[in-house]
C-alpha positions in Angstrom: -27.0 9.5 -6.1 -26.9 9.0 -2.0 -24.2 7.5 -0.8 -24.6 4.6 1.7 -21.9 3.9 4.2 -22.0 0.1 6.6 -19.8 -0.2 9.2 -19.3 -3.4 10.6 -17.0 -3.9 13.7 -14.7 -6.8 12.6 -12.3 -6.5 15.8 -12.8 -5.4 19.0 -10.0 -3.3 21.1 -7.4 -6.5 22.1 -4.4 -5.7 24.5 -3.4 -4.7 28.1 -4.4 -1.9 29.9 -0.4 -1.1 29.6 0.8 -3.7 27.8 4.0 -5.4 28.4 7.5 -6.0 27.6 7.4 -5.5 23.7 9.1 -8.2 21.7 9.8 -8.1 18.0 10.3 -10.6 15.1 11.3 -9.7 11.5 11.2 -12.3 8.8 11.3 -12.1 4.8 10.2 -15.2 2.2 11.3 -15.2 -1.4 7.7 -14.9 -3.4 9.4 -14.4 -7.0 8.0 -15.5 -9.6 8.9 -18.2 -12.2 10.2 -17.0 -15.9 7.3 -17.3 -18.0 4.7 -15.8 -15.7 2.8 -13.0 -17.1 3.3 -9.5 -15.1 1.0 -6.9 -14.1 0.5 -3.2 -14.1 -0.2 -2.0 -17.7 -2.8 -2.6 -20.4 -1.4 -5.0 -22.5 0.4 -8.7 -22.1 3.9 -9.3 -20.8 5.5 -12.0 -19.3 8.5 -12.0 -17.3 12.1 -13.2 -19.0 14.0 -13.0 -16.0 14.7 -11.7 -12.3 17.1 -8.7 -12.1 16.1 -8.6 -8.0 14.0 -11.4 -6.3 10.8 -10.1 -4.7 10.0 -10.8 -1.1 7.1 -11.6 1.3 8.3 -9.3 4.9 7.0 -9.7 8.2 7.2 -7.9 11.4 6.0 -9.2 14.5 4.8 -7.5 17.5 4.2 -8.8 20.9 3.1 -7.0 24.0 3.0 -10.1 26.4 -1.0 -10.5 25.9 -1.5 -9.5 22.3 0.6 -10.5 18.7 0.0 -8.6 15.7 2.0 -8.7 12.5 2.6 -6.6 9.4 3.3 -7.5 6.3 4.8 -5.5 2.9 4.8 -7.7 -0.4 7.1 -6.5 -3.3 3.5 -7.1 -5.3 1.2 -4.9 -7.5 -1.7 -4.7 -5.0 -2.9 -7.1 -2.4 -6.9 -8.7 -3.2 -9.6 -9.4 -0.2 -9.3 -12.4 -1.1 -5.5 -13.5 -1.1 -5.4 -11.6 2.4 -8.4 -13.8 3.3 -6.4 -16.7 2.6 -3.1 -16.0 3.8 -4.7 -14.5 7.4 -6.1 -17.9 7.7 -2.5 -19.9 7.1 -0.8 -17.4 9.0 -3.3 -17.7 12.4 -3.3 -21.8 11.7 0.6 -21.7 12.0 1.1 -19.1 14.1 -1.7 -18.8 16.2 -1.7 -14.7 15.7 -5.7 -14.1 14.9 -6.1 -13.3 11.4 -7.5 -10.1 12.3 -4.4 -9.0 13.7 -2.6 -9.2 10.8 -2.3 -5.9 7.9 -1.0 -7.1 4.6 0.0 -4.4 2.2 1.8 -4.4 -1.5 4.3 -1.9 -2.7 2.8 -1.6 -6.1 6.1 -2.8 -7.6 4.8 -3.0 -11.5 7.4 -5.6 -11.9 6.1 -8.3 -10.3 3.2 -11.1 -11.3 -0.3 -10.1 -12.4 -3.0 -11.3 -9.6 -5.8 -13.2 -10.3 -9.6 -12.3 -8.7 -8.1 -8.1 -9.4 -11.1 -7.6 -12.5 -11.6 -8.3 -15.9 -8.4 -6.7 -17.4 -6.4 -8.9 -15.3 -8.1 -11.8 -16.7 -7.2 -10.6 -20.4 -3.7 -10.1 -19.8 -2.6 -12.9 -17.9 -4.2 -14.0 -14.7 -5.5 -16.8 -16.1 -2.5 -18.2 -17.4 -1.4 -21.6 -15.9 1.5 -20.1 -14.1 -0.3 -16.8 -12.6 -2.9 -19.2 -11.2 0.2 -21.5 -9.6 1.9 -18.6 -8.3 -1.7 -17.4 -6.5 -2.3 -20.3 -5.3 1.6 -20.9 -3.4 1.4 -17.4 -2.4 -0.5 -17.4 1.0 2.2 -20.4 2.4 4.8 -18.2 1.2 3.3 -14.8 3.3 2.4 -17.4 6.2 6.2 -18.7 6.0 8.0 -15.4 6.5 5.6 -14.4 9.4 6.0 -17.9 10.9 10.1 -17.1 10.5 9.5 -13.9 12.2 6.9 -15.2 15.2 10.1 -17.8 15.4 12.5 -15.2 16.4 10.7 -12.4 18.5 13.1 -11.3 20.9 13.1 -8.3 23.9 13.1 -5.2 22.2 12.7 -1.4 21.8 11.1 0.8 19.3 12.8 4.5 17.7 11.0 6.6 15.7 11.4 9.7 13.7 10.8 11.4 10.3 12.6 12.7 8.1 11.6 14.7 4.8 12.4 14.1 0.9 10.8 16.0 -1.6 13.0 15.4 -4.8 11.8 12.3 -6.0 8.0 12.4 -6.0 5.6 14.7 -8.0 2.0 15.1 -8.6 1.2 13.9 -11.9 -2.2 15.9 -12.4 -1.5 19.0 -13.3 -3.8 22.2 -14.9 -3.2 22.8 -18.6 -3.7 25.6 -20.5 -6.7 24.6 -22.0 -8.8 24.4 -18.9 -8.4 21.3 -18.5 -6.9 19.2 -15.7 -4.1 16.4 -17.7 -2.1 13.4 -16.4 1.2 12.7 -17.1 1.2 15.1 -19.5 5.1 14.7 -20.5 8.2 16.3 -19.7 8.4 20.1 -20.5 5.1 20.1 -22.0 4.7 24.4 -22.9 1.0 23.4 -22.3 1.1 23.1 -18.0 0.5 25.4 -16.3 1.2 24.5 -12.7 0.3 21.2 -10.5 -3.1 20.0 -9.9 -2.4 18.7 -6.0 0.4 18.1 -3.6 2.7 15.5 -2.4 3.7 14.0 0.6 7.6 13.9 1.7 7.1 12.7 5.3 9.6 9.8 5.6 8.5 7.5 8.5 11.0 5.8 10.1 10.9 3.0 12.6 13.8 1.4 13.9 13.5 -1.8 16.2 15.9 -2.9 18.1 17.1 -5.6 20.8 17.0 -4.3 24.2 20.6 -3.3 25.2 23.3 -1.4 23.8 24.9 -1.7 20.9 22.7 -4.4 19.3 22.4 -4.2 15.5 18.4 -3.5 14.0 16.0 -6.3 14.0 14.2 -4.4 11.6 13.3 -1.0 10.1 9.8 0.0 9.1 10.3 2.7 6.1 6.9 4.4 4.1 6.9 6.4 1.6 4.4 8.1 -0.9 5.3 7.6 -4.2 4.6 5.2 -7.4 6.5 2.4 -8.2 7.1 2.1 -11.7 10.3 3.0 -12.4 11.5 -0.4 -14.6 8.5 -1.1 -17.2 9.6 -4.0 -19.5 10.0 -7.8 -18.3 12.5 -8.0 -15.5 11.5 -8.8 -12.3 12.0 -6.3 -9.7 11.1 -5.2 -6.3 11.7 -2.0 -7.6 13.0 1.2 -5.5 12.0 -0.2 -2.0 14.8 -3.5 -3.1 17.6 -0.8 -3.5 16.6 1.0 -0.1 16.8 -2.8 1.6 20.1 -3.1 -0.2 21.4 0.3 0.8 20.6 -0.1 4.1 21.7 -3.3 4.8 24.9 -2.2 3.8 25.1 0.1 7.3 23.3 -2.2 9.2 24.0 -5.6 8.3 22.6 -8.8 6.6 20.3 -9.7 9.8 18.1 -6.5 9.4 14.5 -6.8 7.8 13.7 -3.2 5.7 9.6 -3.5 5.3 8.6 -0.3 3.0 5.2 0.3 2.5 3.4 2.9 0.2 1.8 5.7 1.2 -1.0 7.4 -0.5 0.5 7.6 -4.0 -2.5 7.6 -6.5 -2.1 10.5 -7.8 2.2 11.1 -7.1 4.8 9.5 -9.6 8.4 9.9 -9.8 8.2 12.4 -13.1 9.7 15.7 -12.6 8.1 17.1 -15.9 10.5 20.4 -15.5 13.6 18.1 -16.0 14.7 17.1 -19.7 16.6 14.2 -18.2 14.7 10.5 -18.7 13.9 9.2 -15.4 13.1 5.6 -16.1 15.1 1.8 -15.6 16.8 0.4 -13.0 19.1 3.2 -13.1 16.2 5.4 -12.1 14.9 2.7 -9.7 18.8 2.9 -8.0 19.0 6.8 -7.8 15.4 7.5 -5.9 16.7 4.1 -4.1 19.9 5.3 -2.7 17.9 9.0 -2.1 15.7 7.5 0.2 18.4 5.7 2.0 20.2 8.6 2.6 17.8 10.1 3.9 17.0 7.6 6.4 20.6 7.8 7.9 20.7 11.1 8.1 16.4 10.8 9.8 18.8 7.6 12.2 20.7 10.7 14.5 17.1 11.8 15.6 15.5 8.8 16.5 13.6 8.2 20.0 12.9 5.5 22.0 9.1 5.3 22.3 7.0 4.7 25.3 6.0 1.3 25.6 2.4 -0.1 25.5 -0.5 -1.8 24.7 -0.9 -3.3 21.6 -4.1 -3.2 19.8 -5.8 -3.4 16.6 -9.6 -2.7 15.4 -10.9 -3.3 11.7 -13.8 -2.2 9.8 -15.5 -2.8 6.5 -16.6 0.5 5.3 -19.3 -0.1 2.7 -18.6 2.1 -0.8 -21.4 2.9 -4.0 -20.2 1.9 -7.3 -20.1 4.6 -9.7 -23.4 4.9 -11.9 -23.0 3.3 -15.5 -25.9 3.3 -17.9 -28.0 0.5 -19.5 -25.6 0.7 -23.0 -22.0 1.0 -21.3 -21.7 -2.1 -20.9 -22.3 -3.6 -24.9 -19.8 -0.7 -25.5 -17.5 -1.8 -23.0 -16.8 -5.2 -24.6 -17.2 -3.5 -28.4 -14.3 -1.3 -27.3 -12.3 -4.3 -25.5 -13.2 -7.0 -28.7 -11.6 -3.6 -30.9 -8.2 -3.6 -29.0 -8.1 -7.4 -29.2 -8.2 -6.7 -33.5 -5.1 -6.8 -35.2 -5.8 -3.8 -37.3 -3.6 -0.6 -35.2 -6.8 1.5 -37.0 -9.2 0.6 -35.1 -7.7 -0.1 -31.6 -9.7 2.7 -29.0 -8.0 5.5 -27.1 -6.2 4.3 -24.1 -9.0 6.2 -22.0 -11.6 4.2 -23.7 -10.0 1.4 -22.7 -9.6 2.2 -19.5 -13.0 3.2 -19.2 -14.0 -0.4 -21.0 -12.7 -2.1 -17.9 -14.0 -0.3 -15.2 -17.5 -0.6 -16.6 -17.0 -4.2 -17.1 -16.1 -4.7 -13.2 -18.4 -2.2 -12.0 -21.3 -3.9 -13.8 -20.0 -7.4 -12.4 -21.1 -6.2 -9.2 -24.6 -6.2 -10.1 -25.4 -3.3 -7.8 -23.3 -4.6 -4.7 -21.3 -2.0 -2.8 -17.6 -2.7 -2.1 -16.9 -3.6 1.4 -13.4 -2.1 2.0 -11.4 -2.8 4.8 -10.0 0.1 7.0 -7.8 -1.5 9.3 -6.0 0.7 12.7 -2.8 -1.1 14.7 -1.7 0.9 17.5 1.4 0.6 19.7 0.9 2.4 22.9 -0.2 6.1 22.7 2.2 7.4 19.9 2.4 5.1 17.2 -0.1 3.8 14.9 -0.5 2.2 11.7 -3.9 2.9 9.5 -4.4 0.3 6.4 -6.2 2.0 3.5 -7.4 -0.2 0.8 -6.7 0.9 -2.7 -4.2 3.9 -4.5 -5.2 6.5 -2.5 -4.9 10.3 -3.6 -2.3 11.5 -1.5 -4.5 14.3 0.2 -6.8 12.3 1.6 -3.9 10.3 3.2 -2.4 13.9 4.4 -6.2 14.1 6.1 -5.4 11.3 8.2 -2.1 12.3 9.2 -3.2 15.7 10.4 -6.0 14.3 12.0 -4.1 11.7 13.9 -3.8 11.6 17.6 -1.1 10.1 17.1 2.2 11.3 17.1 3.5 8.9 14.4 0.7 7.6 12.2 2.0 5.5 9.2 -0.8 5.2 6.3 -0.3 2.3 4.0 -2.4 2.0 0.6 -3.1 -1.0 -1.2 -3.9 -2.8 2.2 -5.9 -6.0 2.7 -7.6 -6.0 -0.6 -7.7 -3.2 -3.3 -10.9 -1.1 -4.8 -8.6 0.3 -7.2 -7.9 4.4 -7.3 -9.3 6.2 -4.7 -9.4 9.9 -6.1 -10.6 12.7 -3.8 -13.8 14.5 -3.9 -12.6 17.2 -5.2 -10.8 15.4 -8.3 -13.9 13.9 -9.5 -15.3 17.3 -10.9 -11.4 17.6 -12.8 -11.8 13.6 -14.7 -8.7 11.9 -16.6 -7.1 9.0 -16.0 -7.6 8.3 -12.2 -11.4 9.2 -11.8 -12.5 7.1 -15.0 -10.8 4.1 -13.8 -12.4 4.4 -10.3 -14.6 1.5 -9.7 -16.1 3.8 -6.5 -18.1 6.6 -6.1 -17.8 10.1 -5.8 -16.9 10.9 -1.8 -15.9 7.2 -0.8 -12.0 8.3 -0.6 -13.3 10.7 2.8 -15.5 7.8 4.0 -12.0 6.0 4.3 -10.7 9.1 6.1 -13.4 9.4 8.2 -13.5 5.7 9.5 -9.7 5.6 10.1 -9.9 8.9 12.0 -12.9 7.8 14.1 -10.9 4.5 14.9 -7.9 6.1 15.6 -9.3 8.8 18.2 -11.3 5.9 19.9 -8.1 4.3 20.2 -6.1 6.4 21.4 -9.0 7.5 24.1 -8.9 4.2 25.3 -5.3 4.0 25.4 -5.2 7.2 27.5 -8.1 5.9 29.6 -6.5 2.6 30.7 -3.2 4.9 31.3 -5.0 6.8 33.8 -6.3 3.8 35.1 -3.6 2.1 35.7 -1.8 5.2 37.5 -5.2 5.1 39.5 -4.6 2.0 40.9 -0.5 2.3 41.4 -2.1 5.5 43.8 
């Protein structure tokens, strides 16, 4: 099959030739659900009892004196085009910051309300439901509401930045088997592995802003990380990890700081260390990676540094994606396979691969031949800080691609960012299968068109950053 690839220019370079003084704004609304509503994240129904830790809607607003931008992290499962659609458009009519201005990513928290419009195993296991249709349909107010709170509040500020490193909590879960194959989470101490089947990623991001001044507590701290949230399983709502690394840190830096974590490119990276006999699951587990992370950002706070200020600017682009070919019969053995797992005989429910498989044919074939159009989204700060929005759970290389690639200096990748094709596996997964590359809903390759059109972006960006620099020093000649 040839691959096709549409680029269509959403959002044309905004900001100052050298931007002005930058003013921030951080904000958080409560977007937990109500007891009752059904939860995403597995194959099979659930529906939340209770709330161990309320889930939250956080904003960060930047302003360079010309140009407002704002980014948003939601203690969700994934974000859809169109929920983003919809909550750009309440957040510009409140706000007035351009809906194309805005990047809205989820943590993947798998404790936290199914999504309608994600596909049709969404709509068997509870997206229909009366109260996951009410929730959807509060939710854009509730994202507009926290970035109206934060647009409230911006305030004279400076930005720090610095990285620090943790490679403890987060594993590849593909790994080589002895049997030639290539497994996934094939289970602690499993005699049959024989070693990893890809990397991970323990950069640690970390971006600290502040009023201007000295000795002014944080307005907000911008954390990412690549790993996968699923620590908690059951029906408790929970942000997950990234609520015990707010909690941590707002125990050193007070009540009035904002802690937005994204994910990084996590598809193919849990939190299972298969060579430790210890479980590694519950909100214990969630509290221990949790309190590891925060750490690690204190000890990352000694090293930060002030960053050059600057233009702010953003550019978007849909990057147009082939489906994965299907034949004439997959799809009559799709539903078989689905109606079998809806039986109440145990003997004749399919494999969880089959079922898997089931679903992605089913949304593939919904398509009727239309390519996705995924959103690649590029906010830059000046000339040494950007942010790249990747739409989907991205395997981690290709996100290590972008970093490298970067002219950046800090370049923060965030998956599952303004709307979701599902897993994004790398090229060079496709040929290994399991798990990942059967549910894709894309084809083979479209994980490096992603690269490629947030690598293009971001060098044209940063070109015309350095351009405008040298024009301005020009003029001041």
């Amino acid at each position: 099959m040839k691959y096709s690839l549409v680029v269509l220019m959403l959002g044309g370079l905004v900001g100052s030739a050298s931007g002005g003084e930058l003013r921030v704004g951080a904000a958080q609304a409560d977007i937990t659900p109500a007891a009752g509503t059904p939860m995403a994240g597995y194959y099979f129904t659930r529906a939340a009892e209770r709330v161990n830790d309320p889930l939250y809607a956080k904003a960060l607003v930047l302003d360079d004196g010309s140009t407002r931008a704002a980014l948003v992290a939601l203690d969700l499962i994934a974000t859809t085009p169109d929920l983003v659609a919809d909550a750009r458009a309440e957040i510009e009519r409140r706000t007035g910051i351009t809906g194309d201005n805005v990047m809205i990513s989820a943590t993947h928290a798998h404790t936290g309300p199914v999504l309608s419009r994600r596909g049709a195993r969404d709509d068997d296991f509870g997206a229909q439901h009366e109260l996951a249709q009410a929730y959807r349909s509060e939710l854009p107010g509730k994202i507009a509401e926290a970035v109206e709170r934060a647009a409230a509040q911006l305030t004279a500020a400076k930005l720090l930045a610095a990285h620090g490193s943790e490679s403890s909590i987060a594993f590849n879960r593909r790994f080589h088997m002895k049997d030639g194959s290539v497994g996934w989470n094939p289970g602690k101490l499993n005699p049959s592995i024989v070693k990893a089947a890809g990397t991970i990623d323990p950069d640690l991001p970390v971006l600290v802003f502040e009023p201007q001044g000295e000795g002014h507590a944080p307005i907000a701290t911008y954390v990412n990380y690549s790993v996968h949230l699923d620590n908690i399983g059951g029906a408790l709502i929970s942000a997950d990890l990234p609520g015990v690394l707010a909690s941590r840190l707002r125990d050193v830096m007070g009540e009035q700081m904002v802690t937005l974590w994204t994910t990084g490119c996590c598809g193919d990276v849990n939190h299972i260390d298969v060579a430790w006999e210890r479980p590694q699951h519950g909100l214990g587990n969630a509290s221990r990676m949790g309190t590891i992370l925060a750490a690690e950002v204190l000890r990352t706070w000694r090293n930060l540094e002030a960053m050059r200020p600057g233009a702010l600017r953003v550019r978007r682009e849909l990057v147009s994606l082939d489906l994965p070919e299907i034949r004439s019969t997959d799809v009559e053995d799709a539903k078989a396979i689905i109606k079998r797992n809806q039986s109440d005989a145990e003997s004749a429910k399919p494999t969880f691969l089959e079922l898997v498989n089931a679903y992605k044919v089913l949304d593939v074939a919904a398509r009727e031949g239309q390519p996705w159009q995924a959103e690649v989204q590029v906010i830059s700060l000046g000339d040494q800080i950007a942010w790249v929005s990747l739409p989907g759970e991205i395997f981690v290389e290709l996100g290590l691609e972008i970093k490298q690639d970067s002219p950046f200096r800090h370049t923060v990748v965030a998956e599952l960012a303004n709307g979701s094709v599902g897993y994004v596996p790398s090229r060079r997964a496709y040929a290994q299968g399991n798990y990942e590359v059967i549910s894709a809903r894309i084809a083979e390759g479209s994980g490096e068109r992603l690269v490629d059109a947030a690598v293009r972006m971001l060098n044209e960006l940063h070109k015309e950053v350095i351009a405008s620099t040298s024009s301005e020093k020009s003029k001041g000649n």
